[in-house]
N, C-alpha and C positions, 0 to 999 in steps of 0.2 A: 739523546733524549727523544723521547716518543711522545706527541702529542695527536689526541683525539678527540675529531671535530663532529660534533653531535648537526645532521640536517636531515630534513623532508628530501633528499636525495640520496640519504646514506649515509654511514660512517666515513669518513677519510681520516687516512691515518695519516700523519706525518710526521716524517724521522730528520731530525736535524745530523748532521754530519759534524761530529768534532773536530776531524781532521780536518775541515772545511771551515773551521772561525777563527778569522784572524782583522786583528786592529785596521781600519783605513786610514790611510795616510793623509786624509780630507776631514776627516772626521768619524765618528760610529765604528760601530764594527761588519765587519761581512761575515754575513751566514752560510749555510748551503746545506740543501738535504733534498730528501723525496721524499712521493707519496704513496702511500699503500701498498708501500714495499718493492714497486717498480723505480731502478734506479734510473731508467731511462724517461722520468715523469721527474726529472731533478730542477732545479730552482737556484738562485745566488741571488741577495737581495743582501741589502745596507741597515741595517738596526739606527737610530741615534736616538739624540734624549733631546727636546725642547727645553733649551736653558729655563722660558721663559714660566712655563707650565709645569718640568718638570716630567712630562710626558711623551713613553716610547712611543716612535712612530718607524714606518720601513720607509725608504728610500728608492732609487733606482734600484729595477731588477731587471734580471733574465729567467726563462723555462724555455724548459725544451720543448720541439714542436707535439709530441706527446701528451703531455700537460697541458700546452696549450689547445690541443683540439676539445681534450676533457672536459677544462673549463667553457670554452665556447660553446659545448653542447648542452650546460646545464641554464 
């Protein structure tokens, strides 16, 4: 799946990874993917659902140092 993020810095793209979702044994699911097509700007983060609300939220993650300077810069 490809989702596109509309800002005042630019389009970012980002590609969820299907090989990459699978169930947590804690709870939620884990994701993985990257962005703007650079696989070395990848990501792993936790999806779950607030019983209480009903509403997704993400959990603990990871990015690569890549991503992570991108985001620091904006």
């Amino acid at each position: 799946m490809i989702i596109i993020l509309k800002s005042v810095h630019g389009d970012k793209i980002i590609t969820i990874d299907y090989a990459n979702i699978d169930h947590n044994p804690m709870g939620g699911i884990d994701v993985g993917g990257y962005v703007n097509g650079d696989k070395q700007m990848n990501f792993d983060t936790v999806l779950d659902k607030d019983l209480d609300t009903g509403k997704i939220y993400y959990g603990a993650g990871l990015m690569s140092q890549k991503l992570g300077r991108l985001l620091d810069t904006k």
